[in-house]
C-alpha positions in Angstrom: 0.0 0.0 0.0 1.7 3.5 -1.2 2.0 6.3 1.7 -0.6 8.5 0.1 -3.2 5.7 0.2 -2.2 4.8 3.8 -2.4 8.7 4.6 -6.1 8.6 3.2 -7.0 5.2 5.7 -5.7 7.1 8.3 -7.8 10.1 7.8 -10.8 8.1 7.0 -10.3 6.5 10.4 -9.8 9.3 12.4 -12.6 11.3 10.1 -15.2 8.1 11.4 -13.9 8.0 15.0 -15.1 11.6 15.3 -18.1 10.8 13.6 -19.1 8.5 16.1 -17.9 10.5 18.9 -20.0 13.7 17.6 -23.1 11.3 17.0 -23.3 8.8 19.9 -24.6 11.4 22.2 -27.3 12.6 20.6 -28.8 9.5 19.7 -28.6 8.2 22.6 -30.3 11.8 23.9 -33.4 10.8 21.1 -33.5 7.2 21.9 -34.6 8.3 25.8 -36.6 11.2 24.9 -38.7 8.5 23.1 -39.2 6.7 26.3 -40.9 6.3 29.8 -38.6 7.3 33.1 -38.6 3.5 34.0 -37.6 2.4 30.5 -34.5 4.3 30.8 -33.7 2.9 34.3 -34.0 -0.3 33.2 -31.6 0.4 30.3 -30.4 3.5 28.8 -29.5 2.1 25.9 -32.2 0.3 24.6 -34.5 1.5 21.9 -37.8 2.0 23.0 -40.3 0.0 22.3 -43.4 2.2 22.0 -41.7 5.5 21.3 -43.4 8.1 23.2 -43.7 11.4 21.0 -45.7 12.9 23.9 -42.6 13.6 25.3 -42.1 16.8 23.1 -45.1 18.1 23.7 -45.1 18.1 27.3 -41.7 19.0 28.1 -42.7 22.1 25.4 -45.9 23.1 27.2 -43.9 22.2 30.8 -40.7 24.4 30.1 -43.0 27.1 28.2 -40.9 27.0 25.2 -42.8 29.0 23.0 -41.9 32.6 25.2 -38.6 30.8 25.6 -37.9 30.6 21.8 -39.0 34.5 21.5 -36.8 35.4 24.3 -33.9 33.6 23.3 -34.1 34.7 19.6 -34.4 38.1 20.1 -31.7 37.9 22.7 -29.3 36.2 20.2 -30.3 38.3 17.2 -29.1 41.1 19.3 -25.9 39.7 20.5 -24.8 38.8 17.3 -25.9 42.2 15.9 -23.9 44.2 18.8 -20.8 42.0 18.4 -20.6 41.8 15.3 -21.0 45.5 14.2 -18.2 46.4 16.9 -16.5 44.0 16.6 -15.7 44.9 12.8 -15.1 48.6 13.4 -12.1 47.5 16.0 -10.8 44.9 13.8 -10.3 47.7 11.4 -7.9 49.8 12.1 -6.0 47.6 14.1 -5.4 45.2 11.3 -4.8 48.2 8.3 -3.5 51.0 10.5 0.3 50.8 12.0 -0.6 50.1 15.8 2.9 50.3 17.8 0.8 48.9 21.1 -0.7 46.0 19.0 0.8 43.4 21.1 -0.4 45.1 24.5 -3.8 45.4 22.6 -3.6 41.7 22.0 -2.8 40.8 25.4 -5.2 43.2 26.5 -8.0 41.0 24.4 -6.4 37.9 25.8 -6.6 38.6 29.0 -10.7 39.6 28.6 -11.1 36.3 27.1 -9.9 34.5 30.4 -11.2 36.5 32.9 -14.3 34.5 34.3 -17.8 35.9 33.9 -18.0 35.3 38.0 -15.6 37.9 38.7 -18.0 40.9 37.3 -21.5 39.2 38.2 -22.1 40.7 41.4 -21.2 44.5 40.5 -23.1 44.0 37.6 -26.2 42.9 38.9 -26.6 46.0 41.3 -25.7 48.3 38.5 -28.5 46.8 36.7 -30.8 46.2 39.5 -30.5 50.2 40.7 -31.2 51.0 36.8 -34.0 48.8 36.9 -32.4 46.6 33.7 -32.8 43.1 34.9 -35.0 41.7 32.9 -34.4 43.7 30.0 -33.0 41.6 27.1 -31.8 44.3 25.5 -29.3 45.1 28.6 -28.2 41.6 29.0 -27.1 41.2 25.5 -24.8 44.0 26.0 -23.6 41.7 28.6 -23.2 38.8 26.2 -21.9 40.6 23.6 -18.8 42.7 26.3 -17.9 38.8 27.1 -17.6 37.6 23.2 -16.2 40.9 21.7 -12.5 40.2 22.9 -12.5 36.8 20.3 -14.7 38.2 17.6 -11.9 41.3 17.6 -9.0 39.0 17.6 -11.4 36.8 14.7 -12.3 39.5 12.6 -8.7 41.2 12.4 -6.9 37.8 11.1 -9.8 38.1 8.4 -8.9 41.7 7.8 -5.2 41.1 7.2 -6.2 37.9 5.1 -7.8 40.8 2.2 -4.9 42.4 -0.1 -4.2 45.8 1.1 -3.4 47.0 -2.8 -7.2 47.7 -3.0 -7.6 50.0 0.2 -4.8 51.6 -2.1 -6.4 51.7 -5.4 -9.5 52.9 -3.5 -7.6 55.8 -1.7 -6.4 56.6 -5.0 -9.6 57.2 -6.2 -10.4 59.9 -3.8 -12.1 57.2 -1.0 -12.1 57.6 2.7 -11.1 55.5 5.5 -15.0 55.1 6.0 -15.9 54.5 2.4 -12.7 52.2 2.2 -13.8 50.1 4.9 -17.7 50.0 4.1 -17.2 49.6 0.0 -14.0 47.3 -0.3 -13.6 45.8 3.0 -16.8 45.1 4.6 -17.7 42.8 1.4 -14.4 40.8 2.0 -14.6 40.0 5.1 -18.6 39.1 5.1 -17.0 35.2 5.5 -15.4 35.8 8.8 -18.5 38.1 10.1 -20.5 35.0 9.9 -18.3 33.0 11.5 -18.2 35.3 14.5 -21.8 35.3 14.2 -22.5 31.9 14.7 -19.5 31.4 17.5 -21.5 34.3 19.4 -25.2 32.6 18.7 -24.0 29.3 19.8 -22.5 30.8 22.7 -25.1 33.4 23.5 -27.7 30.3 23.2 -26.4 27.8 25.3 -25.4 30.8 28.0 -26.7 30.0 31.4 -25.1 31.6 34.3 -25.6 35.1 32.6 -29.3 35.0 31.9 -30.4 33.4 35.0 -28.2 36.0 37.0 -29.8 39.2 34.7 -33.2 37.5 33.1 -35.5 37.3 35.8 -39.2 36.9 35.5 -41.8 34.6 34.3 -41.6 36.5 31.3 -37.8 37.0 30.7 -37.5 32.9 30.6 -35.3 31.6 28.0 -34.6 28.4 26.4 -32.3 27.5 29.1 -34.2 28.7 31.9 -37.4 26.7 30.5 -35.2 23.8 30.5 -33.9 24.2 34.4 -37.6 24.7 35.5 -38.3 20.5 33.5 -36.2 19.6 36.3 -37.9 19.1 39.7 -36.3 19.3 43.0 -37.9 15.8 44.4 -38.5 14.0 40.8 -37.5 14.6 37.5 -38.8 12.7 34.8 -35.7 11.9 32.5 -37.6 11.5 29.3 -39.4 14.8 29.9 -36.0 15.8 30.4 -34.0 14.8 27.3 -37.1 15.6 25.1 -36.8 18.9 26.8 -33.1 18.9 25.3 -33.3 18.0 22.0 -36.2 20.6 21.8 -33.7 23.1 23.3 -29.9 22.1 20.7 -32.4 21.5 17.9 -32.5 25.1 16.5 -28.8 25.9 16.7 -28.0 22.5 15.2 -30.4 23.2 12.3 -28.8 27.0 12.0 -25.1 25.5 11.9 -25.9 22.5 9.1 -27.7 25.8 7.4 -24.6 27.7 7.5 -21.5 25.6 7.7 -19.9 26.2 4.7 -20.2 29.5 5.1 -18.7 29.1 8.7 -15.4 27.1 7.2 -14.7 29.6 4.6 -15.0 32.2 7.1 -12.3 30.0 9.4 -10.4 29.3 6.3 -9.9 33.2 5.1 -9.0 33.9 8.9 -6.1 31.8 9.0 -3.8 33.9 8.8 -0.6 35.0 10.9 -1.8 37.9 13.2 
C-alpha cells in the first residue's frame, strides 16, 4: 500500500472515530426522549419500544418553550448584531492602520477572554438592579456581547489582514475615505469571517446560562435554558421529559449550523492567517 493511500485510511479513520464521537450522544439523547422514566432505568440504551412522542409536547408546554424561543431569539439576534457590528469597526484599524501597542492590545483581548464571567456578576447585577435593567433583554445582550467581543476582535482582524491591502490603495487613489474604504471594499471581503463570529457568538449566547439566569428574571424573561432548568424538579425529574426537553432546546442551533457551515469554514479558512 503506497504512503498517500495509507495517509487517506488514516484520515478516513480518524474522520469516522469523530463521527461516532460527535453522533453517539445525541442519539442516545433521542433514543430516551422516546421513552418512559422507567424504561431508561432499566436500560439507557435500549430503543424504546413504543416510542413516546408525547414527550415533546409536554416537556414544550412544561418548560413554556414557546416565550422561551422569543426570548432567546431576540436575545441572540441582538448579540450577534452588537458584536458583530463592533467587533468589525475595531478589527479595522488595528489590522490596516500601523498600531505600535498592538501586542499590549492583543494581550489586552487575551486577558478579557480568560477573565471569568464570576468575577464581574455581582457588581453587575446592582448596577442593573439600581437601573432597573434586569429583565431587560436588550441590557443583558450588551452583557453577552462585552464577554464575546475580545475573540470576535482577535477573529475579525486575522480576516482583515487575510484581504490584499493593494485595493484599500487603489481605493484611496480614487479619492475614497477610511470610511468609504472600509464600508465599499472591505466590509464585502470579510462578510466570511463576520458569519463566522456570528455563529461562534449565537452558539455561545444560546447555550449561556449563568448570565441569563443571574440578569433575566421573571416569568416573562424565561429563555430556552431557563425553560429547560424549571423541566427539572427538585424531588422527581422525569428523564424523558428531560432529554425531550433537550433536543427541543440544541435542535435550532444544530439546524442553523448545518444551514450555515460552509459559510462558517470559509470564514475559518480566510482567517487563517498570521496575526
Amino acid at each position: 500500500m503506497s504512503v498517500h493511500r495509507r495517509g487517506r485510511w488514516v484520515g478516513t479513520a480518524m474522520l469516522s472515530c469523530g463521527l461516532v464521537a460527535a453522533l453517539a450522544p445525541l442519539s442516545l439523547l433521542l433514543t430516551n426522549a422516546l421513552k418512559t422514566q422507567a424504561e431508561i432505568v432499566t436500560n439507557p440504551l435500549a430503543l424504546p419500544v413504543h416510542p413516546h412522542w408525547q414527550n415533546f409536547s409536554l416537556a414544550w408546554s412544561e418548560g413554556e418553550f414557546t416565550l422561551g424561543l422569543c426570548n432567546s431569539i431576540v436575545l441572540c439576534g441582538l448579540t450577534v448584531a452588537i458584536t458583530v457590528a463592533a467587533a468589525a469597526l475595531a478589527a479595522y484599524p488595528l489590522a490596516r492602520r500601523r498600531t505600535g501597542g498592538w501586542k499590549l492590545v492583543a494581550l489586552y483581548f487575551l486577558g478579557c477572554v480568560t477573565v471569568p464571567v464570576q468575577m464581574f456578576l455581582f457588581p453587575l447585577y446592582y448596577v442593573y438592579a439600581g437601573l432597573g435593567l434586569v429583565g431587560n433583554l436588550l441590557a443583558t445582550a450588551v452583557i453577552l456581547a462585552a464577554i464575546n467581543l475580545p475573540l470576535a476582535v482577535l477573529l475579525l482582524r486575522t480576516t482583515i489582514l487575510g484581504i490584499p491591502s493593494d485595493l484599500d490603495d487603489a481605493a484611496r487613489m480614487d479619492g475614497a475615505a477610511h470610511w468609504a474604504i472600509f464600508r465599499h471594499v472591505i466590509l464585502p471581503l470579510m462578510r466570511p469571517g463576520m458569519i463566522t463570529v456570528g455563529v461562534i457568538v449565537l452558539l455561545n449566547s444560546w447555550n449561556e446560562f449563568l448570565v441569563t439566569s443571574t440578569f433575566q428574571q421573571g416569568a416573562r424573561a424565561f429563555t430556552m435554558t431557563l425553560g429547560y432548568r424549571a423541566l427539572n424538579g427538585s424531588i422527581h425529574a422525569d428523564q424523558g421529559l428531560l432529554m425531550a426537553g433537550a433536543m427541543i432546546v440544541i435542535a435550532p442551533v444544530l439546524i442553523l449550523f448545518f444551514a450555515m457551515q460552509r459559510h462558517f469554514v470559509a470564514g475559518m479558512i480566510s482567517g487563517a492567517v498570521k496575526g
